[in-house]
The first five atom37 places (N, CA, C, CB, O) and aatype in JSON, in Angstrom:
{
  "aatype": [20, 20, 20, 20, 20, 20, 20, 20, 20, 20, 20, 20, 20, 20, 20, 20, 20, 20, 20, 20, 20, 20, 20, 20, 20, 20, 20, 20, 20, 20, 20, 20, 20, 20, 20, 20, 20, 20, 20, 20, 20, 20, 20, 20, 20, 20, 20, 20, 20, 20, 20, 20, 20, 20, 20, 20, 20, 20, 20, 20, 20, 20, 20, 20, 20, 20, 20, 20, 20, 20, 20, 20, 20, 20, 20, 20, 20, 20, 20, 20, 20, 20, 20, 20, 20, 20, 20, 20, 20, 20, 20, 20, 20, 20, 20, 20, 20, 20, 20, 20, 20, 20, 20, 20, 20, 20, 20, 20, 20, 20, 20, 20, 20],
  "atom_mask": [
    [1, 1, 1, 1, 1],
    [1, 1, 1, 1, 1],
    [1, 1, 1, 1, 1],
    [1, 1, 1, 1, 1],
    [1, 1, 1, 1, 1],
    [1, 1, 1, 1, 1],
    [1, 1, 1, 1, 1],
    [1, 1, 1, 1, 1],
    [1, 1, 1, 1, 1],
    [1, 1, 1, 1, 1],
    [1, 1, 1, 1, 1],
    [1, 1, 1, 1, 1],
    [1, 1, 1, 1, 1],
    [1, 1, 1, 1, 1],
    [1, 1, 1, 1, 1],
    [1, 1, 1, 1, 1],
    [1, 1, 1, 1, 1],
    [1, 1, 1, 1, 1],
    [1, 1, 1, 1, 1],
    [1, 1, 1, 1, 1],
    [1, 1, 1, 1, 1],
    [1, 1, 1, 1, 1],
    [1, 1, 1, 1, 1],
    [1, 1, 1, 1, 1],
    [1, 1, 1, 1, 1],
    [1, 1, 1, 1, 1],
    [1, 1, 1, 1, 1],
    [1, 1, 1, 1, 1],
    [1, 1, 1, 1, 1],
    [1, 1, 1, 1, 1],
    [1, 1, 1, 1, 1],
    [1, 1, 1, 1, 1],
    [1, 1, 1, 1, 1],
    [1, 1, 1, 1, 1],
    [1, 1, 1, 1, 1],
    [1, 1, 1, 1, 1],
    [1, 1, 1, 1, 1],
    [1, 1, 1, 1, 1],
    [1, 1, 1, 1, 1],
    [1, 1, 1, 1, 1],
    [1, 1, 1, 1, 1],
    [1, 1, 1, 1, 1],
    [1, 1, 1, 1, 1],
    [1, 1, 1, 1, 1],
    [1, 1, 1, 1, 1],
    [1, 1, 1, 1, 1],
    [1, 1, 1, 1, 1],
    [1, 1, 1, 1, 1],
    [1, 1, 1, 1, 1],
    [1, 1, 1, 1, 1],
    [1, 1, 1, 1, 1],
    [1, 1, 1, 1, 1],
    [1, 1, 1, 1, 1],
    [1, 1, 1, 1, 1],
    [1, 1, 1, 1, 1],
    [1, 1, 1, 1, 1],
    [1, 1, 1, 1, 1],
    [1, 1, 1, 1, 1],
    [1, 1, 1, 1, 1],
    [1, 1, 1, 1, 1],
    [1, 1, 1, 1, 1],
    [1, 1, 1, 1, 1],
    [1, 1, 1, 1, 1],
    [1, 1, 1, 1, 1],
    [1, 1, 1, 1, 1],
    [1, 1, 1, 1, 1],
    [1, 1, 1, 1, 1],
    [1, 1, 1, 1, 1],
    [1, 1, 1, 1, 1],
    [1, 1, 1, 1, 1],
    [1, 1, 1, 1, 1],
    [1, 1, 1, 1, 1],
    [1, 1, 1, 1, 1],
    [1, 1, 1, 1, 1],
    [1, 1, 1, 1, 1],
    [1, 1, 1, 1, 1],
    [1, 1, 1, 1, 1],
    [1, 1, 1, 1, 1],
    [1, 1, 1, 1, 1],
    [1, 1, 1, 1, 1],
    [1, 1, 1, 1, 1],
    [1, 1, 1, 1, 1],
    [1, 1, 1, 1, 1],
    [1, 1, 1, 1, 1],
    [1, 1, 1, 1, 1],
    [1, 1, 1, 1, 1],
    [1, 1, 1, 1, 1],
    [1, 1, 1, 1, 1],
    [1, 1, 1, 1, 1],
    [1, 1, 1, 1, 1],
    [1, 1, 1, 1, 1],
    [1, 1, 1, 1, 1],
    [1, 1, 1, 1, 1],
    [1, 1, 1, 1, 1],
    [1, 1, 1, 1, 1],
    [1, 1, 1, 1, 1],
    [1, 1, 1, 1, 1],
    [1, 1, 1, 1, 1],
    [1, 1, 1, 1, 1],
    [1, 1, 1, 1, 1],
    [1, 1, 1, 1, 1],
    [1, 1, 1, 1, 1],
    [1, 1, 1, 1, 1],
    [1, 1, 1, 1, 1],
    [1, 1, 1, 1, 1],
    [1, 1, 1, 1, 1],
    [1, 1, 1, 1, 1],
    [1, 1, 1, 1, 1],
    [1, 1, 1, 1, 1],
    [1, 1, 1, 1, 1],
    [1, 1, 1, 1, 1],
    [1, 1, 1, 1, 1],
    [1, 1, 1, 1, 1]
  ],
  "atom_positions": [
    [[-117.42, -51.08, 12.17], [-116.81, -52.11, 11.37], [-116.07, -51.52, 10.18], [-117.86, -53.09, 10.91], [-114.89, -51.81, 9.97]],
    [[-116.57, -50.93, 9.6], [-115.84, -49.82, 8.96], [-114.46, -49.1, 9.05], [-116.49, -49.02, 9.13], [-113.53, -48.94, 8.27]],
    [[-114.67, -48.81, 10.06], [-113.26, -48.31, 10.63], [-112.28, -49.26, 10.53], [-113.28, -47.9, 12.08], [-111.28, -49.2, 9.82]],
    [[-112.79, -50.65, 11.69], [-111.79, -51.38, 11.34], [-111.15, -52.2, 10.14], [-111.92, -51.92, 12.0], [-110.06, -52.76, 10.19]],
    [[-111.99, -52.17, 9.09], [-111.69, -52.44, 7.57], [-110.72, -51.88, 6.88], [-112.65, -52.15, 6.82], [-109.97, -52.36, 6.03]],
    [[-110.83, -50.38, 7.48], [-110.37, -48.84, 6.74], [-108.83, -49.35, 7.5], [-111.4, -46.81, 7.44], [-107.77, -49.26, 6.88]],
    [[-108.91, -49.83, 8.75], [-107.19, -49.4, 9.43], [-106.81, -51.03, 8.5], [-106.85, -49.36, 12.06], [-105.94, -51.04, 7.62]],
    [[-107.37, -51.92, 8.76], [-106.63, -53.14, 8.37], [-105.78, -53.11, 7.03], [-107.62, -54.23, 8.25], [-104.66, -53.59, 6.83]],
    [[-106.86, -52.22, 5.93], [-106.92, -51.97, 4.18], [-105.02, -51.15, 4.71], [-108.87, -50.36, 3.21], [-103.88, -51.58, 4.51]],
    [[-105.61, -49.75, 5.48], [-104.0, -49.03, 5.9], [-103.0, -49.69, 6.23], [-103.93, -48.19, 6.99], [-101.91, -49.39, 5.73]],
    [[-103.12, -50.88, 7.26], [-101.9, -51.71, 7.97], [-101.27, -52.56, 6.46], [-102.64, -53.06, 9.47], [-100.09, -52.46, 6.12]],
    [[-102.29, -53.35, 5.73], [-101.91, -54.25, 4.23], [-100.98, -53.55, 3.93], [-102.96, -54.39, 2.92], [-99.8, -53.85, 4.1]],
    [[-101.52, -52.29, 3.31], [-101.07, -51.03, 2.23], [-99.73, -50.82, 3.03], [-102.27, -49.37, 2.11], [-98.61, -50.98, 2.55]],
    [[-99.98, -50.49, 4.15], [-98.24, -50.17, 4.79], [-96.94, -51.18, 5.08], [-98.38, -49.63, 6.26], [-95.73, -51.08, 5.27]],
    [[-97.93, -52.18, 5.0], [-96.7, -53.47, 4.91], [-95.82, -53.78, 3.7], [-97.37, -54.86, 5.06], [-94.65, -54.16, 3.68]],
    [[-97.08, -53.4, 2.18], [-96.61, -53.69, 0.97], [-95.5, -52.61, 0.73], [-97.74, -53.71, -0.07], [-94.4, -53.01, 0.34]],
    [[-95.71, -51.27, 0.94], [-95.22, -50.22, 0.58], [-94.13, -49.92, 1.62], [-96.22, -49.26, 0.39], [-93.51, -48.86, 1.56]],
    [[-93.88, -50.88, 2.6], [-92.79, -50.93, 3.48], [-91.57, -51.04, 3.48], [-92.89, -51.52, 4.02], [-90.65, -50.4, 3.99]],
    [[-91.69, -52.53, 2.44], [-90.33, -52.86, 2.02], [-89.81, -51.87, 0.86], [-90.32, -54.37, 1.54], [-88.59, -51.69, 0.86]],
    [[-90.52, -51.24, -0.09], [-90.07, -50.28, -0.76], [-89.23, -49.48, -0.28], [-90.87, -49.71, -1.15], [-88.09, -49.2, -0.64]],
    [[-90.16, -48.94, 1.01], [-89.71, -47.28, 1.94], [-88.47, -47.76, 1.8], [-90.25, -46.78, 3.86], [-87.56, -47.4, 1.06]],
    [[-88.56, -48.96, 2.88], [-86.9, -49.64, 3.92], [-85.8, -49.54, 3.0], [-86.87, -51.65, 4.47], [-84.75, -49.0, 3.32]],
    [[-86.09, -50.26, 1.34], [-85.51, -50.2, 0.44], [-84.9, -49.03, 0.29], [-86.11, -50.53, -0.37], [-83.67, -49.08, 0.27]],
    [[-85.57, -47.63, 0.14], [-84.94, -46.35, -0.24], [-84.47, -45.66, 0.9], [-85.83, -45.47, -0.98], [-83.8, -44.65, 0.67]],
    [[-84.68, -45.97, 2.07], [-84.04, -45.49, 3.36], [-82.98, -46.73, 3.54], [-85.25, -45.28, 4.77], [-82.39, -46.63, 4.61]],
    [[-82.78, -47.27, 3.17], [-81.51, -48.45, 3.08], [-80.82, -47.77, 2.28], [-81.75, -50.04, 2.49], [-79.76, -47.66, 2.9]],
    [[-80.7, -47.22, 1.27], [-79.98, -46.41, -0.13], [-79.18, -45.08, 0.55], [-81.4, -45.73, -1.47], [-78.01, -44.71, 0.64]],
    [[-80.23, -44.69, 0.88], [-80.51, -43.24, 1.52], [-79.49, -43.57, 2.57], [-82.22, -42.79, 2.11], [-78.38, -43.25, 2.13]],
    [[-79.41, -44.07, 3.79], [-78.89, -44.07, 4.61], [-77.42, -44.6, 4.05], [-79.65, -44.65, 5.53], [-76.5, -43.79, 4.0]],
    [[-77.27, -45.69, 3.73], [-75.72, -45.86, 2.53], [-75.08, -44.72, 2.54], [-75.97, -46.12, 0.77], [-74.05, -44.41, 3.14]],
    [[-76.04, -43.86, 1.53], [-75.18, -42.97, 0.96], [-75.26, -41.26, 1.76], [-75.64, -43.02, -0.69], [-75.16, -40.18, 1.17]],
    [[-75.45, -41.49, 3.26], [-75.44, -40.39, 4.4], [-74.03, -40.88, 4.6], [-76.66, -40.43, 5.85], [-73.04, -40.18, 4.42]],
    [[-73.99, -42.49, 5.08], [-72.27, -43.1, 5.87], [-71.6, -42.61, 4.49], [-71.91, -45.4, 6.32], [-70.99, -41.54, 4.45]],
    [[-71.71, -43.2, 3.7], [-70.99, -42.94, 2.72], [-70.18, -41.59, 2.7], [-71.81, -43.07, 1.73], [-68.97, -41.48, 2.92]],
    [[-71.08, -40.55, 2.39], [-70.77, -39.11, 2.61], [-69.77, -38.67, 4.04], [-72.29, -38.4, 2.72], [-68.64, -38.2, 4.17]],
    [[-70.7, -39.06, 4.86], [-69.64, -38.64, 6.52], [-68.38, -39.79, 6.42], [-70.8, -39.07, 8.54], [-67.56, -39.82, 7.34]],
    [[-68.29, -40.46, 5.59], [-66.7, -41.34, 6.39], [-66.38, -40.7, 5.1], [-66.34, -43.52, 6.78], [-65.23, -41.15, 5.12]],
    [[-66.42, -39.93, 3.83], [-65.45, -39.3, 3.17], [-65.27, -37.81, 3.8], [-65.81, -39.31, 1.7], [-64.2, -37.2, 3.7]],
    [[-66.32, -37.34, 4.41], [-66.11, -36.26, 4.41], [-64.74, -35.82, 6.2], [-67.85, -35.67, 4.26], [-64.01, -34.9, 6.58]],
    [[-65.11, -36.99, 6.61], [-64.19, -37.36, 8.26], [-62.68, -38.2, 7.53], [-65.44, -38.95, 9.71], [-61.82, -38.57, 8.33]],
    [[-62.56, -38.34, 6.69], [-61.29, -38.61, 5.9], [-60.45, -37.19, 5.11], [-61.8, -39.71, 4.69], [-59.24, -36.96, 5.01]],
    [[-61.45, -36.53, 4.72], [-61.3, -34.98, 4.12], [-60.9, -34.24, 5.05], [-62.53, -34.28, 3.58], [-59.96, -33.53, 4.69]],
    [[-61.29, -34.09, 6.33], [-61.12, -33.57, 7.75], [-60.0, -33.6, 8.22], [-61.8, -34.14, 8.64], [-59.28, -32.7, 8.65]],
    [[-59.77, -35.66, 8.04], [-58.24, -35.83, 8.8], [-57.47, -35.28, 8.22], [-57.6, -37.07, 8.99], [-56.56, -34.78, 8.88]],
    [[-57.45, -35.11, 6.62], [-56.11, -34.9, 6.0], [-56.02, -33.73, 5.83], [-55.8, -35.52, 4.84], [-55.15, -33.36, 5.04]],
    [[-56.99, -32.59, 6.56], [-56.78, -31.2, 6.36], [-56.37, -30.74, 7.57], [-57.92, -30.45, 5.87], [-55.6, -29.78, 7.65]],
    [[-56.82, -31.37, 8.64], [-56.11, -30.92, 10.15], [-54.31, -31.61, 9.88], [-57.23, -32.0, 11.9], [-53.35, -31.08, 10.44]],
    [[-54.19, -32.62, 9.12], [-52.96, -33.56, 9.16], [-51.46, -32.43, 8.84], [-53.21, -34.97, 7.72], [-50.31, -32.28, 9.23]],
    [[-52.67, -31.68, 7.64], [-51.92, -30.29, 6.77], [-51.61, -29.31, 7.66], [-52.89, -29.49, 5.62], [-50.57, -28.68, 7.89]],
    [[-52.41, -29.31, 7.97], [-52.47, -27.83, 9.0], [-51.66, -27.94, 10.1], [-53.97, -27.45, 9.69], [-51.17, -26.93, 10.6]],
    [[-51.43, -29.19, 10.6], [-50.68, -29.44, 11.27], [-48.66, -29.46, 11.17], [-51.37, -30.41, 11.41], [-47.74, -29.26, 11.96]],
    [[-48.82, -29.82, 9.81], [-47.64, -29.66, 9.26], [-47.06, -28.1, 9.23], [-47.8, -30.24, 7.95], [-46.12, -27.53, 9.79]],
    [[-47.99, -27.75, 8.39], [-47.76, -26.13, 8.32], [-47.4, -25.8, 9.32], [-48.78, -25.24, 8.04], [-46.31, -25.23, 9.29]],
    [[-48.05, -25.97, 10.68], [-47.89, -25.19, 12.18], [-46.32, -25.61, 12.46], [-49.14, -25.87, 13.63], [-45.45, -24.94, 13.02]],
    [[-46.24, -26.68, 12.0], [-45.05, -27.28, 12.67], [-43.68, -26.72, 11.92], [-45.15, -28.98, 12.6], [-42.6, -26.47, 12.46]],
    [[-44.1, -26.58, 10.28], [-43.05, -25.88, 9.57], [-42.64, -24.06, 10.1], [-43.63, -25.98, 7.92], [-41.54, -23.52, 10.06]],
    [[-44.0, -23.47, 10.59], [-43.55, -22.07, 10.87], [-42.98, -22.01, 12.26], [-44.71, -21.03, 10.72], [-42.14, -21.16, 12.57]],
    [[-43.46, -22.96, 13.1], [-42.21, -23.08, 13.97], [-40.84, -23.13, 13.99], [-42.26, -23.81, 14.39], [-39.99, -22.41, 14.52]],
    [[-40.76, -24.35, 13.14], [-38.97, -24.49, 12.65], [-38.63, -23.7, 12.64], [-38.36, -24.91, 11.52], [-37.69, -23.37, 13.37]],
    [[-39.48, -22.54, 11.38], [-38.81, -21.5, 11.0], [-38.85, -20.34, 11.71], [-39.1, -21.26, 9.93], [-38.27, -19.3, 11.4]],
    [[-39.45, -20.51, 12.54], [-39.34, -19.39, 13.88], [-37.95, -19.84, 14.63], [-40.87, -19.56, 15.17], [-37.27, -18.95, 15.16]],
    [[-37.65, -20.77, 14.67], [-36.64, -21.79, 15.6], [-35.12, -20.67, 15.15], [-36.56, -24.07, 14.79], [-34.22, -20.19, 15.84]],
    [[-35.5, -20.6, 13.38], [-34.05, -20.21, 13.05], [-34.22, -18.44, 13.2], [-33.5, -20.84, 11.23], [-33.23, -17.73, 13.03]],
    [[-34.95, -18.13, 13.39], [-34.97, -16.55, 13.39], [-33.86, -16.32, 14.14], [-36.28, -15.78, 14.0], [-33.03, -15.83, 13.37]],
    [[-33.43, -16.4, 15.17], [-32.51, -15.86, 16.55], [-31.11, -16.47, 15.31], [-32.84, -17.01, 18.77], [-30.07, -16.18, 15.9]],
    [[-30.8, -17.02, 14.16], [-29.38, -17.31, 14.08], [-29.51, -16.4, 12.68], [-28.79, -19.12, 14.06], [-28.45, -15.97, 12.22]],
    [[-30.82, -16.08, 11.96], [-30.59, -14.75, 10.96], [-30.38, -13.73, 11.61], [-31.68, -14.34, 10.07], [-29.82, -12.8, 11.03]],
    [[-30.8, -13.59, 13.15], [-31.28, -12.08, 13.77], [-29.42, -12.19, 14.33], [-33.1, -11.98, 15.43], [-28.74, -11.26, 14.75]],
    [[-29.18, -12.97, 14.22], [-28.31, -12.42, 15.11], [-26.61, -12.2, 13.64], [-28.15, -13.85, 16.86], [-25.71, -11.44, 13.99]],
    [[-26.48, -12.87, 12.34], [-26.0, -12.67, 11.36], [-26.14, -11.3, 11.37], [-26.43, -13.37, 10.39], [-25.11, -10.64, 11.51]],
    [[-27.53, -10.56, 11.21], [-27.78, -9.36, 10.58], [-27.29, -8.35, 11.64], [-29.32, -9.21, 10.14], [-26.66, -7.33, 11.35]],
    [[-27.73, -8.83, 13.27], [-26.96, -7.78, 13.96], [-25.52, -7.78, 13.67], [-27.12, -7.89, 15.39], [-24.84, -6.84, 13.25]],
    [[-25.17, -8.93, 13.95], [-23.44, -8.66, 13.43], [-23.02, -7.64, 12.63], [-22.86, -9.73, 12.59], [-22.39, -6.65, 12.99]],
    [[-23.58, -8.04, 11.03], [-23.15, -6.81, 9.87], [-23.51, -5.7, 10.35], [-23.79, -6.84, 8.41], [-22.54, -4.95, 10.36]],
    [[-24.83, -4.98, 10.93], [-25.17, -3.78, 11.24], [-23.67, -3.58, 12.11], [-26.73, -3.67, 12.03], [-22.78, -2.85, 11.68]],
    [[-23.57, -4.4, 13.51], [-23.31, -3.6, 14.49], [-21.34, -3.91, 15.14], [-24.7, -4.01, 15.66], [-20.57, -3.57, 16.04]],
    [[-21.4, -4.63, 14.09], [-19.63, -5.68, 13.94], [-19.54, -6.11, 15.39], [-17.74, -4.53, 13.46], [-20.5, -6.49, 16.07]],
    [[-18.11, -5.99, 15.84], [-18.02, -6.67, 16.89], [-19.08, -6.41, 18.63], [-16.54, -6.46, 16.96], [-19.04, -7.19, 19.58]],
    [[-19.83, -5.26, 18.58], [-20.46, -4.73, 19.43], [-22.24, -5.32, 19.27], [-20.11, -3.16, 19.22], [-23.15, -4.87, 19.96]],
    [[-22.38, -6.23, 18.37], [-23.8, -6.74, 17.88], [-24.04, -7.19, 19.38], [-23.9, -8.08, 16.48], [-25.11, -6.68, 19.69]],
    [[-23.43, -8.07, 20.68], [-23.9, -8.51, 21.3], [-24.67, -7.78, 22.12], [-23.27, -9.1, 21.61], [-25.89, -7.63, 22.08]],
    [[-23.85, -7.34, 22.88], [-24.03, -5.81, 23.82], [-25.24, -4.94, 22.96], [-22.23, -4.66, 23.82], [-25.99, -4.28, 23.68]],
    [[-25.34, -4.92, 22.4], [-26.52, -3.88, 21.49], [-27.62, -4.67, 21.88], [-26.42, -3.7, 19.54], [-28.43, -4.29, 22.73]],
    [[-27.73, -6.4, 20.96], [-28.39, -7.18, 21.08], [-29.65, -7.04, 22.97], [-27.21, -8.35, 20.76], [-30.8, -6.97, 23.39]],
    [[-28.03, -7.08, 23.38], [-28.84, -7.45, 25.06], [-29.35, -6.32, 25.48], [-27.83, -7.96, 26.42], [-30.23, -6.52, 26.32]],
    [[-29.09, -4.83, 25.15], [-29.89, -3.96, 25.54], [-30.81, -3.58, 25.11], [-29.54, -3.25, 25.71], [-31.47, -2.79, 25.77]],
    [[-31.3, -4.03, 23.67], [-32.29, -3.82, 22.92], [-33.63, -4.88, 23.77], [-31.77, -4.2, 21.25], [-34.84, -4.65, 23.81]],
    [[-32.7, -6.29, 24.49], [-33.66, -7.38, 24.94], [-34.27, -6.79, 26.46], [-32.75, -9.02, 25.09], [-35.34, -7.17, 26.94]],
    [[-33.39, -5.82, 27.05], [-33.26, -5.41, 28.16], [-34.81, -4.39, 28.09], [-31.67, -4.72, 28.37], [-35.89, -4.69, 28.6]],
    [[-34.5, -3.32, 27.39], [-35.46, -2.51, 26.99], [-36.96, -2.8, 26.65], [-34.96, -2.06, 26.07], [-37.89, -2.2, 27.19]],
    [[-37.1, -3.79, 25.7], [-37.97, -4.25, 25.37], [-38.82, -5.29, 26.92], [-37.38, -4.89, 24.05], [-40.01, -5.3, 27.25]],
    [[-38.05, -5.77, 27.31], [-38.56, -6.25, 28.67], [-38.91, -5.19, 29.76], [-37.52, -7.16, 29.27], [-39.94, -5.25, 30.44]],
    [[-38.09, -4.34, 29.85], [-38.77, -3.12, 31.08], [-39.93, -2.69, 30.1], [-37.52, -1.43, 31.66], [-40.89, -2.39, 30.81]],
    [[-40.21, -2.54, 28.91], [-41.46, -2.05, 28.48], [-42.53, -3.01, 28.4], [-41.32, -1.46, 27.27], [-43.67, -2.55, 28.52]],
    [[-42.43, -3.96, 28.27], [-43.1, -5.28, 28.59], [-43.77, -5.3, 29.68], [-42.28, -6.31, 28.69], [-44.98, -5.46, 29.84]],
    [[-42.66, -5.1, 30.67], [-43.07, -5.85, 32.19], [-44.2, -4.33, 32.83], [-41.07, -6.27, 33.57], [-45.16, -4.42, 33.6]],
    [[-43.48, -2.69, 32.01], [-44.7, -1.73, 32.75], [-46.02, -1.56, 32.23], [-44.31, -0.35, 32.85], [-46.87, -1.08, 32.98]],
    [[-46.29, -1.84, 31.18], [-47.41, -2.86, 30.18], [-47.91, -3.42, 30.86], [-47.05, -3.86, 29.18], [-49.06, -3.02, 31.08]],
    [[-47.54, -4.5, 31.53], [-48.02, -5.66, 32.16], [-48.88, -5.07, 33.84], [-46.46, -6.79, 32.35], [-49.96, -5.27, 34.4]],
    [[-47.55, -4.22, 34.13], [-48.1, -3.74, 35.5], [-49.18, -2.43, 36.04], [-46.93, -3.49, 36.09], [-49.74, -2.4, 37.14]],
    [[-49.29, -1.33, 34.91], [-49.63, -0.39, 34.7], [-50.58, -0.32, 33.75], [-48.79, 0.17, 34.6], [-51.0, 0.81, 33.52]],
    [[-51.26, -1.7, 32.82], [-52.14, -1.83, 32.19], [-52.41, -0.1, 31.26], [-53.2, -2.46, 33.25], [-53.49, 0.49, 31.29]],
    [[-51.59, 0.25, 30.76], [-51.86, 2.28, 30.23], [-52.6, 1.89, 29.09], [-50.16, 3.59, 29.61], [-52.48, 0.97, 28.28]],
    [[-53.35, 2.79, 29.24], [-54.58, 3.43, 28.27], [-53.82, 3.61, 26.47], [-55.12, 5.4, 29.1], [-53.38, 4.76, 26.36]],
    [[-53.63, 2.87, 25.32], [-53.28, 3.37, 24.06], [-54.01, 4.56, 23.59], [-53.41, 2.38, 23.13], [-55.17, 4.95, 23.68]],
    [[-52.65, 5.08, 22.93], [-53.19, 6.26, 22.44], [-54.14, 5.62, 20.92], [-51.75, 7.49, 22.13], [-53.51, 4.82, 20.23]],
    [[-55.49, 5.95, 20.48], [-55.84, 5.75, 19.32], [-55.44, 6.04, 18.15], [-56.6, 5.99, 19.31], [-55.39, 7.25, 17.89]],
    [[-55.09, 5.2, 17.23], [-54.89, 5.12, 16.18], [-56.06, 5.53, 15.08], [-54.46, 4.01, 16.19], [-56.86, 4.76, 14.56]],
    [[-55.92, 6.97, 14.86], [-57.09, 7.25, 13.96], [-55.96, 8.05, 13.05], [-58.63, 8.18, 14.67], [-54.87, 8.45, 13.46]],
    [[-56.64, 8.2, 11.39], [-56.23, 8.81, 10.93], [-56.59, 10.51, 10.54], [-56.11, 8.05, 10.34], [-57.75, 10.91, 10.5]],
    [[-55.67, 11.22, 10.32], [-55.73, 12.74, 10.75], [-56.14, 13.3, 8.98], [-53.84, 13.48, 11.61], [-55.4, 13.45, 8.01]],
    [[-57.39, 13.45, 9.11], [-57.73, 14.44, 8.0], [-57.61, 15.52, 7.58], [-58.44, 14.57, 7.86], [-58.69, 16.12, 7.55]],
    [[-56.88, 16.01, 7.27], [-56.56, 17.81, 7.61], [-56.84, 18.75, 6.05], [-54.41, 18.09, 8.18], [-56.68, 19.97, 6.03]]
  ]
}
């Protein structure tokens, strides 16, 4: 009989002190949403950025080929094209035996002497 006195006295006690808890886990939980929908707003507008950025160094990749090809001009005057295409030529046969021949790099260490 005892026992069951002891759980009933526990069940009272946990009912009174319930609505308190609920109370501060009601708060508590508030201010978890609270936190994650600022911090998933902080998120969007940093991927939003980042996104921009990506999109600006593109552009500016876009214009490289009309500086690259100004600057060959002055270097190379009327012959910039022809230079141009064998430089593209070259760079592709070294590319493509890279690609096919997978070769071993030589290491890059520096020479202490």
């Amino acid at each position: 009989q005892w026992y069951q006195r002891r759980v009933r006295a526990n069940i009272s006690e946990y009912s009174e002190n319930s609505s308190t808890a609920d109370a501060e886990l009601a708060d508590e939980l508030a201010k978890f949403f609270k936190q994650t929908s600022e911090h998933r707003v902080k998120m969007k507008e940093e991927r939003q950025n980042l996104s921009r950025i990506q999109l600006e160094k593109v552009n500016f990749g876009m214009n490289d080929h009309i500086d690259r090809a100004g600057k060959l001009s002055k270097l190379y005057g009327a012959h910039y094209r022809e230079i141009a295409s064998l430089e593209a030529k070259l760079s592709l046969q070294y590319e493509t035996y890279c690609d096919e021949n997978q070769p071993i790099l030589w290491p890059v260490l520096p020479l202490k002497l």
